[in-house]
C-alpha positions, -999 to +999 in steps of 0.1 A: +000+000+000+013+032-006+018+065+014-008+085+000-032+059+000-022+053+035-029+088+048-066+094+034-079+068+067-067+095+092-096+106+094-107+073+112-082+071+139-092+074+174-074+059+202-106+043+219-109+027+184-073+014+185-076-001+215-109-015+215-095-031+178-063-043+195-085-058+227-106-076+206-080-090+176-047-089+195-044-127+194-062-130+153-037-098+146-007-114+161+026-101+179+039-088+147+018-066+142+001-059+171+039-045+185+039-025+150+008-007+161+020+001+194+056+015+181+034+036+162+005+046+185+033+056+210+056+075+184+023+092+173+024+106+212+054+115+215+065+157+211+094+145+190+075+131+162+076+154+128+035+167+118+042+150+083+051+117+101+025+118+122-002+122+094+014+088+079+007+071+115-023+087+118-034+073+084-020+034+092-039+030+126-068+047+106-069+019+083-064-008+113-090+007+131-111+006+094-135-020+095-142-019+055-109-024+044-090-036+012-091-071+025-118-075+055-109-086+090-130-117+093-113-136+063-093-166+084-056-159+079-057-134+055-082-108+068-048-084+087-024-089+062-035-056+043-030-040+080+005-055+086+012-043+053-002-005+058+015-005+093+051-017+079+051+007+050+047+032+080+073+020+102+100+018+074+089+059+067+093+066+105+121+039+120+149+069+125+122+088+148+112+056+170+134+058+203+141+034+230+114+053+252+088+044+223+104+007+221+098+004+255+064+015+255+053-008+230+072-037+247+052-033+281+019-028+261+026-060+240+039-078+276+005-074+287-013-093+262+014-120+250 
């Protein structure tokens, strides 16, 4: 998926929707991704992320948080892969931004339900 297409879901991020979608799928969504979301969710709070960064994130936990989506969530197996793959583009933009602080963020969140 690419950026641009990414960023037009920012408009349905909310972070009571990305948690209640990680509650509910963590374990269909897997580690994976589910840590990918959270490196993101907690770069997307942090002061020292860029706006234009941001925006990106904004747009990939927008398209998690989706529920009509390129590929739909209740396919068996398949239904996050479009996710994973909207969240990695993402992380490859934003990887020089994500600090240990961030790292360890997600790493306690993930600790929790793994």
């Amino acid at each position: 998926m690419k950026q641009n297409e990414i960023k037009k879901y920012e408009g349905n991020y909310s972070d009571s929707g990305f948690w209640g979608k990680l509650a509910k799928f963590a374990l269909k969504i897997g580690e994976p991704v589910v840590y990918n979301a959270l490196l993101l969710f907690y770069l997307l709070k942090s002061p020292n992320c860029p706006v234009q960064q941001k925006t990106l994130i904004l747009g990939a936990l927008g398209y998690l948080i989706f529920p009509v989506d390129l590929i739909p969530d209740a396919i068996l197996l398949l239904g996050f892969t479009d996710d994973a793959g909207a969240l990695a583009t993402v992380i490859k933009v934003v990887k020089n931004n994500i600090t240990p602080e961030v790292e360890n963020q997600a790493k306690e969140k993930l600790a929790e339900w793994f």
